[in-house]
C-alpha positions in Angstrom: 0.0 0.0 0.0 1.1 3.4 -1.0 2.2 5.5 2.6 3.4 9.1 2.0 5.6 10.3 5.3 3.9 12.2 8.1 4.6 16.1 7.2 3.4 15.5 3.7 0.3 17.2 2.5 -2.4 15.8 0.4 -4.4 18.1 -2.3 -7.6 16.4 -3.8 -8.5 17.7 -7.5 -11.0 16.2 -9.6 -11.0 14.4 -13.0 -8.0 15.8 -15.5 -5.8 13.2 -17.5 -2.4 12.5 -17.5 -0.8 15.4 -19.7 -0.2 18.8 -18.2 -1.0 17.7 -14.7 2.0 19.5 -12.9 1.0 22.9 -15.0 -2.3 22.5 -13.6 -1.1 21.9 -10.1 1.0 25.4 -11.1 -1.2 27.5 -12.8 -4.9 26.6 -12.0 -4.2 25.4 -8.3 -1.7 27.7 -7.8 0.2 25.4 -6.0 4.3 24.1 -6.6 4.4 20.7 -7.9 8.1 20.9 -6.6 7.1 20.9 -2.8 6.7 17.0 -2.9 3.3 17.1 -1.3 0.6 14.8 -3.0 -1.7 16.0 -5.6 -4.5 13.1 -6.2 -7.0 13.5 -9.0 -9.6 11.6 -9.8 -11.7 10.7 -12.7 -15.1 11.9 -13.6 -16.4 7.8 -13.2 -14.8 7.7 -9.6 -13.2 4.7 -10.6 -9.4 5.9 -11.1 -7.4 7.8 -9.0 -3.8 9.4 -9.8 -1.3 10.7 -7.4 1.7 13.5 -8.2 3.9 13.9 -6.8 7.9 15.3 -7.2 10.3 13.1 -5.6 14.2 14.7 -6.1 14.8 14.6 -9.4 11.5 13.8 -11.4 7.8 13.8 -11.2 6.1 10.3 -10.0 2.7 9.6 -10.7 0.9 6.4 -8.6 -2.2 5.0 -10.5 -5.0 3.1 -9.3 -7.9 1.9 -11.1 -10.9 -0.2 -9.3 -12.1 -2.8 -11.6 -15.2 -2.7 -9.3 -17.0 -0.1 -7.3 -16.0 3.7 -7.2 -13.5 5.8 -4.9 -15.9 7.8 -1.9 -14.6 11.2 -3.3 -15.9 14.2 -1.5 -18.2 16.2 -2.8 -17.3 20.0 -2.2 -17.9 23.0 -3.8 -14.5 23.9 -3.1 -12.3 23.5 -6.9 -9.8 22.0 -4.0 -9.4 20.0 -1.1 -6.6 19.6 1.6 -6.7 16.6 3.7 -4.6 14.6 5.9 -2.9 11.5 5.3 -5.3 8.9 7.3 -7.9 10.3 5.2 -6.1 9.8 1.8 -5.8 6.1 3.0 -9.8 6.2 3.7 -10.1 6.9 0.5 -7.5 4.2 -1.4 -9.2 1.9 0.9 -13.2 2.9 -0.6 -14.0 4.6 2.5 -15.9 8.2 2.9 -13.3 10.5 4.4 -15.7 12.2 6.4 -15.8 9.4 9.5 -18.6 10.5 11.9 -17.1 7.9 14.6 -13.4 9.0 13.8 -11.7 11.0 16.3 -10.8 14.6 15.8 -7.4 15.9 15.8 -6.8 17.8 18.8 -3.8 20.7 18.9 -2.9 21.5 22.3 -0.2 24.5 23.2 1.5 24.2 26.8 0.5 27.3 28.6 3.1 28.0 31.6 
């Protein structure tokens, strides 16, 4: 199973082929496909998923096609989504990122 590091961030786009993904990531996200954080798209049939991502000296790109069923991508009205990496595995696994029964993240700061 694909299992980015922990300070790695994960960017969901929707459905846009192979060719010209890092521009988009560039121009239309306005985001640096350099940084080495994830960038997963998704096809308009829910049933493929791509991952880009730069790793030192090239761009990789992880593919996964279901032969059966469709990826739970979130529905947003947002043209992009950030999201953290047990979520990302929610999704390779077919499950809706938006666990009810998950728990939160809590961020604490010690007060002296």
């Amino acid at each position: 199973m694909f299992m980015p590091s922990a300070n790695i961030k994960v960017y969901l786009a929707m459905r846009k082929s192979i060719n010209g993904l890092s521009i988009l990531v560039s121009e239309h996200l306005e985001l640096n496909p350099f940084s080495g954080h994830l960038f997963v798209f998704c096809n308009k049939k829910r049933n493929m998923v791509k991952i880009l991502y730069w790793d030192q000296n090239g761009f990789c790109l992880w593919h996964k096609k279901l032969e059966k069923h469709n990826f739970k991508w979130p529905d947003s009205k947002e043209h992009i989504k950030a999201i953290g990496k047990r979520e990302l595995a929610w999704l390779l696994d077919g499950i809706d990122i938006h666990q009810k029964q998950a728990h939160k993240p809590l961020n604490y700061s010690i007060i002296f």
